[in-house]
N, C-alpha and C positions, 0 to 999 in steps of 0.2 A: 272771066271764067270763074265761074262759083266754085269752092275748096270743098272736098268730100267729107260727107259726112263724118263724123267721128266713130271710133269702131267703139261697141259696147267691150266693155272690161272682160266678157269669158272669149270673145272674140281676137281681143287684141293676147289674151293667156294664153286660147289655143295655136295663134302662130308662134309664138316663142317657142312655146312645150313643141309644136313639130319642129319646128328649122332646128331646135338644141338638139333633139331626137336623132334629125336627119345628119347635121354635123358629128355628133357624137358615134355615129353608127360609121359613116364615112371613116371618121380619125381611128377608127377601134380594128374598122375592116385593113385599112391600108397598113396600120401597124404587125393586124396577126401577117398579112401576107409579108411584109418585113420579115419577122423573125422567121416563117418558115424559109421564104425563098433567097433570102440576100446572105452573102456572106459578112460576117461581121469584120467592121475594120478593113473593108477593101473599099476601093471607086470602081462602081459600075457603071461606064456610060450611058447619058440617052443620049444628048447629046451634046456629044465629045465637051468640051469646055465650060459649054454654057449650061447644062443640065448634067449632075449627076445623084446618081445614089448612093448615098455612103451612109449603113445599119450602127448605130451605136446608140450604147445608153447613158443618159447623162442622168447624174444625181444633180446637176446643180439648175440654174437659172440660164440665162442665157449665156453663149460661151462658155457654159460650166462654171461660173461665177457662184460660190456660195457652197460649191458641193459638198461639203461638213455640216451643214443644216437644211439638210431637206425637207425635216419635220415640217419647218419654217412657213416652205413654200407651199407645202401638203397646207398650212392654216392657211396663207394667203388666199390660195383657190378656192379654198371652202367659202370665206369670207367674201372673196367676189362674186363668186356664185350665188350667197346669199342676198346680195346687197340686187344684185340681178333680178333675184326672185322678188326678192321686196317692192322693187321698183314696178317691175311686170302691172304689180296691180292698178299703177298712176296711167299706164301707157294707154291711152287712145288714137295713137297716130300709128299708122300703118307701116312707115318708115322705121320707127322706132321700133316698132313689133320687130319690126326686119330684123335690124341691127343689133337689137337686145338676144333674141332668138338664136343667130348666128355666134355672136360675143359668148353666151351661154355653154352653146356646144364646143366651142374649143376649151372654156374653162373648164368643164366636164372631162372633154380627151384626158389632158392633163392631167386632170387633179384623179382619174383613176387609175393613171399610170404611179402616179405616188401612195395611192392608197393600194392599190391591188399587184401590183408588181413586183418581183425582185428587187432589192431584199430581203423587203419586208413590208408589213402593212404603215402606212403614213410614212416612208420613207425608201418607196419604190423608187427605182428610175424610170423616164421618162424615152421612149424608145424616139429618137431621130431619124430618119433616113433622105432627104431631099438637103443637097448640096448645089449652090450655085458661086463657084470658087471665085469667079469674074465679076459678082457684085461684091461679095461680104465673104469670110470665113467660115460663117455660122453655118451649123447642120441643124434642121429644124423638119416638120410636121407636117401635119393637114390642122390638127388642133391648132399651131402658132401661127399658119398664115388666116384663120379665124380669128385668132385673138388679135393681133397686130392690126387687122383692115377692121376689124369690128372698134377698139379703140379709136382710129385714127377716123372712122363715120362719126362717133360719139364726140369726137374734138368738133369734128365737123359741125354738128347739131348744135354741140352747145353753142360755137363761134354764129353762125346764123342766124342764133336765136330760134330756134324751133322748139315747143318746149312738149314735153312727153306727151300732152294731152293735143299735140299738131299744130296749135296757134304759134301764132312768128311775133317773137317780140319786137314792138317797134322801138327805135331811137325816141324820147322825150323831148321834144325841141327847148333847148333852153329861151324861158323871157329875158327880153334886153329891155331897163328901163328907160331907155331913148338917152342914156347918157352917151 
């Protein structure tokens, strides 16, 4: 079965620029309805154990790891976000478009919760509300369940060897000189 075409470069731009768009609009939406409708610091069931809502703002990283420099994190996202854009231009693999596009918009969520939110500008908090107490502790996002599945595509890729522009690198067979 012959491999698709490769996408032209404003091609494989415009899927990033929309899915970051679509993510970033999603993460920003479910946030405001956060703050207006959740009460802060309670559990609200969806369901019972396995799914709750629990509203709060974290200054720090994950678990609240770091919350005395959040400037910090405020640079971190900027920088991945950069590095995101920068790459965007090598992407001809539609996969990649995907991933990048996706990965984008949760760095975005974030990183304008730190820039545009209480308390201040580059050292906002990041609003939380999605609790799953039966996996992990962590209270997190629609932004960090982007950023975390988008990373973990991108380990993905790299380990299969698929590289931005869609070609799969192969294994080199090592020569054996008949000894």
């Amino acid at each position: 079965m012959p491999g698709r075409r490769p996408l032209h470069g404003s091609a494989a731009g415009a899927i990033v620029a929309i899915l970051a768009v679509v993510v970033l609009a999603a993460d920003q939406f479910v946030k405001h309805l956060t703050i207006e409708n959740l009460p802060r610091e309670k559990v609200v069931p969806v369901w019972g154990e396995f799914l709750q809502l629990y509203y709060v703002r974290n200054s720090g990283a994950a678990f609240s790891l770091g919350s005395g420099v959040t400037w910090l994190f405020t640079i971190a996202l900027a920088v991945v976000a950069a590095v995101i854009v920068w790459k965007t231009f090598a992407v001809r693999a539609r996969l990649w478009a995907v991933v990048l596009g996706c990965l984008l918009g949760g760095v975005l969520g974030n990183l304008s919760d730190r820039l545009f939110r209480e308390p201040g500008f580059a050292v906002g908090h990041v609003v939380d509300m999605i609790s799953m107490p039966w996996m992990m502790p962590a209270i997190f996002n629609v932004a960090d369940i982007f950023i975390v599945t988008g990373m973990i595509s991108v380990a993905l890729l790299v380990v299969l060897g698929i590289g931005l522009d869609g070609t799969r690198e192969r294994a080199v067979p090592q020569e054996h000189d008949g000894e």
